[in-house]
ROLOKOL-376856 format. One line per 10 residues: number of its first residue (from 1); their letters; for each residue x, y, z of N, C-alpha, C. Coordinates in steps of 0.001 Angstrom, whole numbers, plus 524288, in hexadecimal, padded with zeros to 5 digits. Layout:
N
NUM> A> X Y Z X Y Z X Y Z | ...;
% end
This chain:
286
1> XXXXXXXXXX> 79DAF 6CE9C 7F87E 799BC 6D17C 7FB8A 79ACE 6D756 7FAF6 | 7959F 6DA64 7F99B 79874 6DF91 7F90A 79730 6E2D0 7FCF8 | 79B0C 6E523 7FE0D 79B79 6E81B 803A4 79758 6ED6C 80286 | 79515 6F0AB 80708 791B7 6F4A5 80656 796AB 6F89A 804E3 | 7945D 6FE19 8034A 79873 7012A 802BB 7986D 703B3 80710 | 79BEA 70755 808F7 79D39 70AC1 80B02 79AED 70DB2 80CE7 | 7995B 70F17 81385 79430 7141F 814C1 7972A 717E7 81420 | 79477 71D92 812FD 7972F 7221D 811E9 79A61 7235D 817B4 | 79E5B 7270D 81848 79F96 728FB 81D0B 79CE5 72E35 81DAA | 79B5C 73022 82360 797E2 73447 82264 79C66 73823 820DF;
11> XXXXXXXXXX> 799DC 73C6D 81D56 79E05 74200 81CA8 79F6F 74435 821B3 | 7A6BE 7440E 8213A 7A84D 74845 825CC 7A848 74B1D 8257C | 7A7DD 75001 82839 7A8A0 755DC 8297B 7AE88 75672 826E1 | 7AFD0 75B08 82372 7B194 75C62 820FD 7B4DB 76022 82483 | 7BAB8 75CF8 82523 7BE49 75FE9 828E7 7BF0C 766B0 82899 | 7C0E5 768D4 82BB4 7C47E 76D89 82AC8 7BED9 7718C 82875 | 7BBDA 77043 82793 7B796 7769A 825AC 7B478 77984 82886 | 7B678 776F7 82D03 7B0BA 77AA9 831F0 7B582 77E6F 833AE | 7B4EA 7839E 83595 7B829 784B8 836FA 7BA90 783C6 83D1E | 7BF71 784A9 83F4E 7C0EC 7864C 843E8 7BE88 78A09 8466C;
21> XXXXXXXXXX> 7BB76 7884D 84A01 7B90C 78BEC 85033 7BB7D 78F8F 85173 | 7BF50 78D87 85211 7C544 78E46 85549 7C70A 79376 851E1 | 7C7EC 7953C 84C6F 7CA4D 797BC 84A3F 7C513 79CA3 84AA6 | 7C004 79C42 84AA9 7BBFD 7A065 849FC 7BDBD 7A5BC 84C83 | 7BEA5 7A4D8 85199 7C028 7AB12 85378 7C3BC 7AE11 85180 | 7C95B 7AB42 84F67 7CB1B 7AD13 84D76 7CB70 7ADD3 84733 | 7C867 7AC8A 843FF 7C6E8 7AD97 83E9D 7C354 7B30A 83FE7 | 7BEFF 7B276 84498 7BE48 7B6E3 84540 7C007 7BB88 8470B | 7C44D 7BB05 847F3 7C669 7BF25 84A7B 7CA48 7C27F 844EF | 7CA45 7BF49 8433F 7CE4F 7C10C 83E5E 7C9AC 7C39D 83949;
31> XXXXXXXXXX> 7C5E3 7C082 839FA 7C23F 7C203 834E4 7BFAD 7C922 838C7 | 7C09E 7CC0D 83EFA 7BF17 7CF25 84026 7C298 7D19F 83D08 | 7C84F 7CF24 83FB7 7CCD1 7D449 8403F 7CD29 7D6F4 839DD | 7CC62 7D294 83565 7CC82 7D3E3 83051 7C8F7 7D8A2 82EF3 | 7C3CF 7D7DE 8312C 7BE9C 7DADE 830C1 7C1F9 7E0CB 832A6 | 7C2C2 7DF73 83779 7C51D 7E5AB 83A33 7C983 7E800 83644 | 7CD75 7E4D0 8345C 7D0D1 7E5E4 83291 7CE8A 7E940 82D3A | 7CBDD 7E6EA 82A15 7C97D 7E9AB 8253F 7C5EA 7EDF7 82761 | 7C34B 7EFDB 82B91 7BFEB 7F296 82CE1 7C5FE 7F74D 82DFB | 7C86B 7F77E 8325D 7CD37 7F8D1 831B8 7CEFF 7FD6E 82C8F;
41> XXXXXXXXXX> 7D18D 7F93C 82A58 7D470 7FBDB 82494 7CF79 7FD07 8218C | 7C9F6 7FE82 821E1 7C682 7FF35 81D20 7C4E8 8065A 81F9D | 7C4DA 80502 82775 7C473 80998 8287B 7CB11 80E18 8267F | 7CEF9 80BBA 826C9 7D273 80ECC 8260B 7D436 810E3 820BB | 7D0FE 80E58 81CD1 7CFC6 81020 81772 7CD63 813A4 81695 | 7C710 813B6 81954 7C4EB 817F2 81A5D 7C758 81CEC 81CE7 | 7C990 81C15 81F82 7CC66 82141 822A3 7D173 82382 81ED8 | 7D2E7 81E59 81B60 7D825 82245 81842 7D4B4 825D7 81243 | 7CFAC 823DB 81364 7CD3D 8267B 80ED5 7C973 82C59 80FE4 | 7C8FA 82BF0 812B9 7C623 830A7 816DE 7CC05 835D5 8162B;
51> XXXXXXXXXX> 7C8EF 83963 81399 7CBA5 83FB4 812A7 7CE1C 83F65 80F14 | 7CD4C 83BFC 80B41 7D251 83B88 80655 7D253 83DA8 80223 | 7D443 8407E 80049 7D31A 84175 7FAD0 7D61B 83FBA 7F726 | 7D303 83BA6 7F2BD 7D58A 83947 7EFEC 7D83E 83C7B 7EC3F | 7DB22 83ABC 7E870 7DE2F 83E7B 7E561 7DD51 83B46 7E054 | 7DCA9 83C95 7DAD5 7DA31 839B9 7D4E0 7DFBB 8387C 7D2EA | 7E3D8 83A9A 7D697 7EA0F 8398B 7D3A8 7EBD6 83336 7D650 | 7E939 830DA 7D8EC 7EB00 82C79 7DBE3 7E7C5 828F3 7DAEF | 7E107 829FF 7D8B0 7DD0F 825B1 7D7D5 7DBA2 8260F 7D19D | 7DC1B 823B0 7CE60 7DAB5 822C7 7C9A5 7D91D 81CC6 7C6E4;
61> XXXXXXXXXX> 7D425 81D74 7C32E 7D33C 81904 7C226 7D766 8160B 7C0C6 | 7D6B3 80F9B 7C087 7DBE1 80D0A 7BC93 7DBC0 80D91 7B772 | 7E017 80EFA 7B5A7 7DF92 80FF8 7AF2A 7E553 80A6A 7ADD7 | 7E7DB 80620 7B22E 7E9C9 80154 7AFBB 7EE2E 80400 7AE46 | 7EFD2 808A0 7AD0E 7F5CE 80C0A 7AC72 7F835 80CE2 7B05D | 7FCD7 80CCD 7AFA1 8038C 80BE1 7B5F1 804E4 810A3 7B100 | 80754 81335 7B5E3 80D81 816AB 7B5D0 80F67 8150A 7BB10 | 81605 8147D 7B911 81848 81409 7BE02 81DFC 817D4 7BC8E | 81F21 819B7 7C277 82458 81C6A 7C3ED 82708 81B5F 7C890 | 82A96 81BD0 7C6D4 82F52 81BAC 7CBD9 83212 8202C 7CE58;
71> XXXXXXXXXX> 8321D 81F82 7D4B6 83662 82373 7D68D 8396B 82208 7D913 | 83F65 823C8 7D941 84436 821D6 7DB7F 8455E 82585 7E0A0 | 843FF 82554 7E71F 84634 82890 7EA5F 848FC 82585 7EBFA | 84DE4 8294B 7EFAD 851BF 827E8 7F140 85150 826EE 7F789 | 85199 820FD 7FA31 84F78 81F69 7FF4F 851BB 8240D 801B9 | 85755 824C3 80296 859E8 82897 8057F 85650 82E80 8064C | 853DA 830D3 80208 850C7 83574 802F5 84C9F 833E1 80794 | 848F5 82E77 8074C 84481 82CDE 8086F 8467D 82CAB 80F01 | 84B69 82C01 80FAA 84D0E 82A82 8150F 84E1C 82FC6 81835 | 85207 832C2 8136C 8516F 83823 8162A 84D12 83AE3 81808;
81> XXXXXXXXXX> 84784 839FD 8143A 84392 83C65 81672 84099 83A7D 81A50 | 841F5 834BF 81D69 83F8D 83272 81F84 8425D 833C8 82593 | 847E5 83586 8251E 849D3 834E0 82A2A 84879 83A4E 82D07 | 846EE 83E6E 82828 847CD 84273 82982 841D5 8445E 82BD0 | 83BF7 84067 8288B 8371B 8433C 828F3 83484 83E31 82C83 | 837E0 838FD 82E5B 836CF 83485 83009 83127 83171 82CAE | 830AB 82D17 83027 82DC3 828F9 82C94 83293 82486 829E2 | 82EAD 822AE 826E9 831B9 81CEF 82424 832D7 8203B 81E0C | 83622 81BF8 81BF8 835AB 81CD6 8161C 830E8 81C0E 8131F | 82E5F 819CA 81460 8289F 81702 81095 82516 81BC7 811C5;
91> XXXXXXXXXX> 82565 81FC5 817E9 82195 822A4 8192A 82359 8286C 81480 | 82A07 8286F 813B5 82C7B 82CEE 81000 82987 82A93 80B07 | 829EC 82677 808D2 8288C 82620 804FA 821AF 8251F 80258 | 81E65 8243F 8067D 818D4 824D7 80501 8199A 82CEA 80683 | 81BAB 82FE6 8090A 81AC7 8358D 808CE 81CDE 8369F 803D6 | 8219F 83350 80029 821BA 83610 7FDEE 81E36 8352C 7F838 | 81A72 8323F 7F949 81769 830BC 7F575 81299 83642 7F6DA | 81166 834D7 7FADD 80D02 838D3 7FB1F 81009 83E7E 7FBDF | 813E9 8404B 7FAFB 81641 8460C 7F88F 814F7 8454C 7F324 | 816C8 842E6 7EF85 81748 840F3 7EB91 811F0 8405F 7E8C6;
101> XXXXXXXXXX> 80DE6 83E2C 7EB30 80665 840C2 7EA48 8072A 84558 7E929 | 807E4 8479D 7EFEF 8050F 84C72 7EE33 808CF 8502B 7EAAD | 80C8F 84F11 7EAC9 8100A 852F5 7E5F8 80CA9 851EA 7DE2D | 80C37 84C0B 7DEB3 809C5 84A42 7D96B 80542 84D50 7DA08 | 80185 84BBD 7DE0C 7FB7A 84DDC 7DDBC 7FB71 85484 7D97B | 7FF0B 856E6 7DCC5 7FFDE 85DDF 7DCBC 80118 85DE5 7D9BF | 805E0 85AF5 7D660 8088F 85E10 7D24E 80364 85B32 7CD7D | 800D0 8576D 7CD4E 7FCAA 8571B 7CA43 7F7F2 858BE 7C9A4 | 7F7F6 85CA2 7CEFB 7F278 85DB9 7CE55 7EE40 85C5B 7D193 | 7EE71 85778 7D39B 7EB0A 854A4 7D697 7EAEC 858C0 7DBE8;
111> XXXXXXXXXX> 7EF1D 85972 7DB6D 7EE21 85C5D 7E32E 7EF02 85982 7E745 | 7F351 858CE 7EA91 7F1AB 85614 7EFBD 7EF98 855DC 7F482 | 7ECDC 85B46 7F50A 7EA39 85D3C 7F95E 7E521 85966 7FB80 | 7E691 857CA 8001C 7E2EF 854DF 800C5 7E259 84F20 7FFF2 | 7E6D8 84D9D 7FDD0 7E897 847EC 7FC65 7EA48 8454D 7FFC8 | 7E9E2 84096 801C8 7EB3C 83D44 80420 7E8DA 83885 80432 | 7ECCF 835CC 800EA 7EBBC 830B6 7FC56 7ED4A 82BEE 8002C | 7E8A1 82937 80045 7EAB4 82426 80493 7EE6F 81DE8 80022 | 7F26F 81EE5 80421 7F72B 81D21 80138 7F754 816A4 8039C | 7F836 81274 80169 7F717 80D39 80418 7FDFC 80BA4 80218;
121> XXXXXXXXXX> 7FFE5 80AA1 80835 80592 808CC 80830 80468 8035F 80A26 | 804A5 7FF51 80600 8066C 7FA7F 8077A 80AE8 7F7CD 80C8D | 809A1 7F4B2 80F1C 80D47 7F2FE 81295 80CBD 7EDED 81272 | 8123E 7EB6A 81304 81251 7E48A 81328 8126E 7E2C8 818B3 | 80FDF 7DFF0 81791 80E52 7DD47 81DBC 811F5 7D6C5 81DAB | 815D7 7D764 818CE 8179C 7D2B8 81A2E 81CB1 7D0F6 81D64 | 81D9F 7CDF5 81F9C 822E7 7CDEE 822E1 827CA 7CDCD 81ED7 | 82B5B 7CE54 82015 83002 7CD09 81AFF 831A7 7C811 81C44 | 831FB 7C638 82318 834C1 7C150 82348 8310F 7BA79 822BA | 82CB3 7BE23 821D8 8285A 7B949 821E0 828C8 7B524 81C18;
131> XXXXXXXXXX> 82A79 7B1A7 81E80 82C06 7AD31 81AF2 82663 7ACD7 81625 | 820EF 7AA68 818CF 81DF3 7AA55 8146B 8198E 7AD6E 8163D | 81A56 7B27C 814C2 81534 7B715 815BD 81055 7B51C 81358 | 80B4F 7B553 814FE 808A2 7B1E5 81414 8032A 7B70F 813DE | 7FF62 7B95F 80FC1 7FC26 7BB97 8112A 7FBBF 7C0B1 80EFE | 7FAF3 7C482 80CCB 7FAE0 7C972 80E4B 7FCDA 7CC92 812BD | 80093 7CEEA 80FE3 80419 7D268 8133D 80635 7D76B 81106 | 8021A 7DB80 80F02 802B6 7DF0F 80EE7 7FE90 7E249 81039 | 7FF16 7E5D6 81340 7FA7D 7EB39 81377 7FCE9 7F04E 81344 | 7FAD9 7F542 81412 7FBEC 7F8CE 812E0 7FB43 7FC93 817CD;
141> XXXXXXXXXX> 7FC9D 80019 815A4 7FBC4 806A0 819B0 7F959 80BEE 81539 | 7F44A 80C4A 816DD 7F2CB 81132 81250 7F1F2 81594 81749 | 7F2F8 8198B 813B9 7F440 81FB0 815CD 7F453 8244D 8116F | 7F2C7 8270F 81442 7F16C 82D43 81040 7F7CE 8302F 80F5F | 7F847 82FC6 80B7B 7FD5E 831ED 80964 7FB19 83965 80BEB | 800CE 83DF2 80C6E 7FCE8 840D5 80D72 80033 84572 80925 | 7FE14 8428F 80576 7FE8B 84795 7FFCE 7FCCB 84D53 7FFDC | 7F98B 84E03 801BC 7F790 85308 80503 7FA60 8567B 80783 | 7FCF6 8541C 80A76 8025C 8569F 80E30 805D2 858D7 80B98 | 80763 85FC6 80B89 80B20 8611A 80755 81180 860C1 8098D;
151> XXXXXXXXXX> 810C8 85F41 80E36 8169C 86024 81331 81882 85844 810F7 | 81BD6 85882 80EB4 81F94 853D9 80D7B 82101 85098 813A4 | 8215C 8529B 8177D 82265 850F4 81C33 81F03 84EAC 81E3B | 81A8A 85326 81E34 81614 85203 82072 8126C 84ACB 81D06 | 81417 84BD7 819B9 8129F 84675 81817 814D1 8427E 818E9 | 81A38 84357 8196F 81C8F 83E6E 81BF6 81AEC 83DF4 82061 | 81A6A 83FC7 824B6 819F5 83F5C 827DF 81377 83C33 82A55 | 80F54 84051 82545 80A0A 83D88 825FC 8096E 83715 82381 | 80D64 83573 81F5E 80F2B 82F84 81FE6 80FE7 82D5C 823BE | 81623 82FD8 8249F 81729 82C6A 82A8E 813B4 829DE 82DC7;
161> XXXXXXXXXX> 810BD 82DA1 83026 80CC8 82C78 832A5 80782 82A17 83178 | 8065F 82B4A 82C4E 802BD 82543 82A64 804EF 821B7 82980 | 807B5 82124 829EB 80AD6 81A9D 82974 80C9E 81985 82D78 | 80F93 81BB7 831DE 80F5C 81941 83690 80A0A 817B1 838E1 | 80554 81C1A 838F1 7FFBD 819D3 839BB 7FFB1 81396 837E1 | 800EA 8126F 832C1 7FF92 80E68 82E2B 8024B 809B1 8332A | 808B5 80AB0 8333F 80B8A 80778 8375F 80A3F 803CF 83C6A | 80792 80927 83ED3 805EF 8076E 844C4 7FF07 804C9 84410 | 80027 8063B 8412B 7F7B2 8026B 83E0E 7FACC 7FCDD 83BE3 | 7FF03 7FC38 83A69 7FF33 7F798 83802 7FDFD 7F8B6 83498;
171> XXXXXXXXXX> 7FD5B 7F3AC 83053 7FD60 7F25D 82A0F 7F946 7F06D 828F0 | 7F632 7EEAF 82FDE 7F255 7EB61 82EF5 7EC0F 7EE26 82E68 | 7EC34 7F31D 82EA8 7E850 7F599 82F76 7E99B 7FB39 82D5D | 7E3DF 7FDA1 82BF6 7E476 80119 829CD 7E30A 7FFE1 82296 | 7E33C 80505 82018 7DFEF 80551 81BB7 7E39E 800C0 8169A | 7E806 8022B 817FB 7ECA6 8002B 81387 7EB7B 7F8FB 81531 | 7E89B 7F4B3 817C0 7E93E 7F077 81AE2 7E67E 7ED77 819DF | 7E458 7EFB5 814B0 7E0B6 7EC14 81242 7E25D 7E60F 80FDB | 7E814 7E776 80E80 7E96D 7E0D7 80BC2 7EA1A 7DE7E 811B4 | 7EA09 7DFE7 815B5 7EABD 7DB18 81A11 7E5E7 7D81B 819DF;
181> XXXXXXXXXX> 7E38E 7DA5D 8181B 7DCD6 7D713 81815 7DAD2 7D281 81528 | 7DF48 7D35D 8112B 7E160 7CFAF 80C90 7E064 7C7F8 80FAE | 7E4E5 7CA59 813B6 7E4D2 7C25F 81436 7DF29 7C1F8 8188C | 7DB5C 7C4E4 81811 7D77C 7C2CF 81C2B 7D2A8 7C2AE 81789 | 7D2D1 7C2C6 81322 7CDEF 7C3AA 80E84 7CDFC 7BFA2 80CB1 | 7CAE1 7BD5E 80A51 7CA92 7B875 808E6 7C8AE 7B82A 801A5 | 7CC2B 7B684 7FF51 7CE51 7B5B9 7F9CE 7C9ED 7B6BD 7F4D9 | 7C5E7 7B5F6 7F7DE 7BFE2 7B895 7F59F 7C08A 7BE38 7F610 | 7C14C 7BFEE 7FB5E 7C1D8 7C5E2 7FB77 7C622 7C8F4 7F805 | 7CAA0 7C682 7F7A8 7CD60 7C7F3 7F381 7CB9C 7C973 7EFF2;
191> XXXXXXXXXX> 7CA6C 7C58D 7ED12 7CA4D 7C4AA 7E802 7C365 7C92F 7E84D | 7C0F6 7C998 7EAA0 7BD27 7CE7C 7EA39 7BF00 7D3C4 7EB25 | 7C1E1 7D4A3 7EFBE 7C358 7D951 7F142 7C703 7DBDD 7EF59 | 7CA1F 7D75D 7ECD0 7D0B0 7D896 7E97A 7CDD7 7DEB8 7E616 | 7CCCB 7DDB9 7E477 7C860 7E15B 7DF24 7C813 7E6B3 7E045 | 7C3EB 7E6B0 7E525 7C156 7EAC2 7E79E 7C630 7ECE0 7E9A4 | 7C8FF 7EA67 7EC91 7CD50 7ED5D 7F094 7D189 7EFF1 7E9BC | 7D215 7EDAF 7E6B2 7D54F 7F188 7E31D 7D38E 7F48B 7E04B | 7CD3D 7F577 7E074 7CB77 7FA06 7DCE4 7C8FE 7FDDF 7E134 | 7C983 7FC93 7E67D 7CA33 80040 7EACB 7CF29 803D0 7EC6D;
201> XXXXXXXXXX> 7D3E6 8018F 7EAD0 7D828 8037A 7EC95 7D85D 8081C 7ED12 | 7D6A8 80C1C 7E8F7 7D5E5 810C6 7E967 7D377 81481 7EE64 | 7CF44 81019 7F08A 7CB69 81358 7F535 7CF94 810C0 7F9F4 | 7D409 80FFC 7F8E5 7D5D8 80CFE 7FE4D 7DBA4 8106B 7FF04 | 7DC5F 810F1 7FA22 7E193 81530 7F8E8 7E2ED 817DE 7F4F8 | 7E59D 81A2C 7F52D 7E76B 81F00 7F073 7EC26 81D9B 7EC90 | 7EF0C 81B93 7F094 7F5BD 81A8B 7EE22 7F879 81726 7F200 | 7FA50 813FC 7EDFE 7FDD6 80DE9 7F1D0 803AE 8114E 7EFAB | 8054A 81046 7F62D 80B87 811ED 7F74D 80DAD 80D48 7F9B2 | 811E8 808EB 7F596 8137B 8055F 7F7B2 818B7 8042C 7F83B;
211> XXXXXXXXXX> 81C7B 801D8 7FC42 820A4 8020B 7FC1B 821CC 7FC12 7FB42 | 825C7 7FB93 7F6B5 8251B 7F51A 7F504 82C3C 7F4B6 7F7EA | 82D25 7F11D 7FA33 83135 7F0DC 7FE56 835B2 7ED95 7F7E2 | 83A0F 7EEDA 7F978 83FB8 7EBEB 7F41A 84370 7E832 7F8F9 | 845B6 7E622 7F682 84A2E 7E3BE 7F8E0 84E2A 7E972 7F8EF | 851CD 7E626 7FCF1 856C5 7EB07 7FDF2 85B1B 7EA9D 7FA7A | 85AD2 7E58F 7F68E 85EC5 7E663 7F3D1 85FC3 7E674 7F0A1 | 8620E 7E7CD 7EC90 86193 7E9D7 7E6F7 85FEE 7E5CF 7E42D | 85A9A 7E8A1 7DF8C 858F3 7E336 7DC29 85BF2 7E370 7D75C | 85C54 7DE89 7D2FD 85EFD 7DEFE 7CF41 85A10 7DCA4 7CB7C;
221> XXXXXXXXXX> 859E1 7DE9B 7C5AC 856BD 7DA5B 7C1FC 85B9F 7DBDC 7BDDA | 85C1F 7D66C 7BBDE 85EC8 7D4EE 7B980 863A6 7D601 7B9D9 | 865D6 7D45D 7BF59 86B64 7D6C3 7BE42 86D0C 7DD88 7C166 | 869AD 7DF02 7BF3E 86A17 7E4D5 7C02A 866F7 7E6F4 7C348 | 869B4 7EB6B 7C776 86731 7EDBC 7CD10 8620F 7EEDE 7CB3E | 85DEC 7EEB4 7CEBB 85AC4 7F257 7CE1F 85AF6 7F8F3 7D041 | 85A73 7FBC9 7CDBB 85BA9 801F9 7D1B9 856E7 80399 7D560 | 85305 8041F 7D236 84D80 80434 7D2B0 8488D 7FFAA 7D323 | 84451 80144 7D682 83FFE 7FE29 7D888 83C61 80021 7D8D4 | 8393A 801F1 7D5E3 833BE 80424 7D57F 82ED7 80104 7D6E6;
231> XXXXXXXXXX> 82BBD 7FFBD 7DBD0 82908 7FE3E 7DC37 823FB 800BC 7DA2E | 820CE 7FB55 7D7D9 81AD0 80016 7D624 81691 7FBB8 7D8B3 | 81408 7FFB7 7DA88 80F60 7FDB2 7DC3E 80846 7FD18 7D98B | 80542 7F962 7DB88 8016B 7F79A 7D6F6 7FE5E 7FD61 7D7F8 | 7FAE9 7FDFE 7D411 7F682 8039D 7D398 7F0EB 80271 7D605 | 7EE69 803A6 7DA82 7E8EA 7FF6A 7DB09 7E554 803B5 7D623 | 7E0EA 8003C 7D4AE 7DD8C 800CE 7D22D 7DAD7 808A6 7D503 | 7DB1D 80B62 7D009 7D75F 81145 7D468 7DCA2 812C1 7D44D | 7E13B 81405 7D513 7E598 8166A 7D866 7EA49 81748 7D36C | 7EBAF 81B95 7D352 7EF89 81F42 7CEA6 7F4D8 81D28 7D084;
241> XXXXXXXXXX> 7F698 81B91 7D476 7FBBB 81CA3 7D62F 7FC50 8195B 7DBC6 | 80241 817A1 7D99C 8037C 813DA 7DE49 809A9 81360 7E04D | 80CA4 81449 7E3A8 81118 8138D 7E461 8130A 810BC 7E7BC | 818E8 80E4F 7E650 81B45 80B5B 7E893 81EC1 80C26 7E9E2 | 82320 808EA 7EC94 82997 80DA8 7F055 82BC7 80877 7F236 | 8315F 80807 7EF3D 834E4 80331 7F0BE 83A57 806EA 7F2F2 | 83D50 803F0 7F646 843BC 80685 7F874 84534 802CC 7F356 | 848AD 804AE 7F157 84DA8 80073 7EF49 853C1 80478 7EFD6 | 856F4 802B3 7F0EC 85CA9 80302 7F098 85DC7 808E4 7F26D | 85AD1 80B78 7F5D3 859AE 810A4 7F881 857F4 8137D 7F499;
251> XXXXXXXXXX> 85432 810E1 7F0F8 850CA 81684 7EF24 84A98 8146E 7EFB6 | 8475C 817F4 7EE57 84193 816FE 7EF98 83E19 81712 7E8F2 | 83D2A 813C4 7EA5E 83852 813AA 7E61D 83389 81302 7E41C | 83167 818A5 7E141 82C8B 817A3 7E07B 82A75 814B1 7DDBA | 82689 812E5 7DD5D 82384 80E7C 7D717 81E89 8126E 7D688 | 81D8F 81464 7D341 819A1 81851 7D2BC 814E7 81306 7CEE8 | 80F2F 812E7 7D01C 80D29 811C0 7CB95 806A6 814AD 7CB11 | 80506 815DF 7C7E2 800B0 818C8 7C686 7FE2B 817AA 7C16F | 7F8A9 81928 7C170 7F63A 81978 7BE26 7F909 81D06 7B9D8 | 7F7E1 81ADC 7B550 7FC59 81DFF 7B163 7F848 8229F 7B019;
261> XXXXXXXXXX> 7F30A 820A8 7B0A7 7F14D 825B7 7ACC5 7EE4E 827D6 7B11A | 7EE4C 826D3 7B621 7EC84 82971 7BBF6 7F121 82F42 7BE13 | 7F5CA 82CC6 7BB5A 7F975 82E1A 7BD90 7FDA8 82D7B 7B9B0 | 7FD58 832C8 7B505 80212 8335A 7B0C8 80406 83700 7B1EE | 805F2 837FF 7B65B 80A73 83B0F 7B978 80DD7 838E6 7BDE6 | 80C02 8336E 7BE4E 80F92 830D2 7C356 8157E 83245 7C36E | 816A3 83358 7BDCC 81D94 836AC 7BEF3 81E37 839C1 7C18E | 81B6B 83DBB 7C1E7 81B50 84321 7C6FA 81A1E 840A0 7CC91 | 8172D 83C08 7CC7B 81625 83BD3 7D16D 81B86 83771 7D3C3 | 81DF8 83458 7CFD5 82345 8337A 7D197 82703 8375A 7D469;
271> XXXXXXXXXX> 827FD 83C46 7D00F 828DD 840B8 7D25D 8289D 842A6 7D57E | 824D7 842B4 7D937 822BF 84482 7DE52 824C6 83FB5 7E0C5 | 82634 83CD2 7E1C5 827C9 83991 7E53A 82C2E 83AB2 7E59B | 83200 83B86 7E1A9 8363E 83DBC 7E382 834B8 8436B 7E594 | 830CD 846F7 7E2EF 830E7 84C20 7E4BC 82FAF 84D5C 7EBA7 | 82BA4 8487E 7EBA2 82B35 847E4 7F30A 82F70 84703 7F4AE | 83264 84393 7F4D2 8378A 8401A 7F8BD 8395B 84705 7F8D9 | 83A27 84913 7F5DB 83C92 84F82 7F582 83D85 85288 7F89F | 838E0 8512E 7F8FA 8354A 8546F 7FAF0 83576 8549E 801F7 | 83489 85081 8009A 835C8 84DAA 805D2 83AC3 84FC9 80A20;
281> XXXXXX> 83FC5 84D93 80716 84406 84F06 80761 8456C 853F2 80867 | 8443B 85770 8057B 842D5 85E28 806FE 84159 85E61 80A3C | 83C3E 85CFE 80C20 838BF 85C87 81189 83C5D 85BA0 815B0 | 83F49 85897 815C8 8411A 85527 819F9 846A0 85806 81ADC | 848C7 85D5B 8176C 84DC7 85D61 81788 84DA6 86394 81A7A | 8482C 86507 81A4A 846C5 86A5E 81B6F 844FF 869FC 8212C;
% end
């Protein structure tokens, strides 16, 4: 006897795709704070760009050519000038970058009157003891170097104080805070905005000043000490010049890198970086 077949079962509802009720207020609350947050850092872009005068020695097309140089200071000077004019070491060493402008600007010609080049200092937002850091965790602090300023003091000092500003704002806000925005974009936006945001870099900043952190204890390759650690940092698309600044074994170091044919004098402007710390030092002894 042959049995009938089988009635269909009706189709179930397809678990897990409607969303949670329960979670709405707070998806909305996060999809505001994001909104505010980018409204935020887009107004404080605008405001670091307002009175600026760009300078043609810091923005040049890409011409795909690197020069790079190195400078060796001695931590001990960096400390003397720090105890004596206060601030941190990182605040001595972005002044002595922007001495070091405006000495290059002048002795080439460019002029620094009137310069004040917005400088984007990276900051890590990651913990050191966090077992598995999970996300994006770096943003920045951008600020007007003040190359303009002919008083060596007086510039340290107008650091100091944009970077403590940078401090008491947090990491999370403000113009430099754009990669926090990173883990709230969604992988479409990437992959569109990746583009735009690096052939913008230029309208967002002038010059990346980054400090790449070393271990404390002596490295070896192959056997043999290392003496030296030159960190170099990447060039964004639009931008002549970029620097970087590691401690190793109490000395300081620069990683210079530039457009080679933007910038076929970056040796002098090495130069000016010992000629600031000098400078400095004089300043501080008078």
């Amino acid at each position: 006897m042959d049995l009938p077949p089988p009635r269909p079962r009706p189709a179930q509802p397809a678990r897990g795709t409607l969303p949670d009720v329960r979670r709405l207020p707070g998806l909305l609350r996060g999809a505001v704070s994001d909104m505010g947050r980018a409204l935020d850092i887009g107004a404080s872009v605008a405001v670091h760009t307002l009175g600026m005068r760009p300078t043609p020695a810091l923005t040049a097309a890409s011409t795909g050519t690197r020069r790079t140089a190195g400078v060796v200071i001695d931590l001990d000077d960096v400390h003397r000038i720090r105890k004596v004019a206060g601030g941190t070491v990182n605040d001595v060493l972005i002044a002595v970058v922007a001495g070091a402008l405006r000495r290059w600007l002048d002795e080439r010609g460019d002029g620094s009157e009137g310069v004040v080049p917005r400088a984007l200092i990276p900051v890590s937002k990651r913990r050191p003891r966090t077992a598995h850091p999970q996300g994006n965790r770096l943003s920045g602090y951008l600020m007007r170097l003040p190359v303009d300023d002919p008083d060596p003091l007086r510039r340290l000092a107008t650091v100091r104080a944009a970077m403590d500003r940078n401090k008491d704002a947090g990491p999370g806000r403000g113009a430099g805070a754009v990669a926090l925005l990173a883990d709230h974009v969604p992988a479409l936006g990437h992959r569109l905005g990746g583009p735009l945001v690096g052939h913008a870099a230029r309208l967002w900043f002038d010059i990346l000043v980054t400090s790449v952190p070393l271990p404390g204890f002596g490295l070896k390759l192959g056997g043999n000490p290392v003496t030296e650690v030159f960190p170099y940092a990447p060039l964004a698309r639009g931008q002549a010049l970029a620097v970087a600044v590691s401690t190793y074994r109490g000395q300081i170091h620069y990683g210079l890198v530039a457009d080679a044919e933007a910038v076929p004098d970056l040796d002098r402007f090495a130069r000016a970086l010992t000629a600031e710390v000098e400078t400095l030092i004089t300043a501080c002894g008078s």
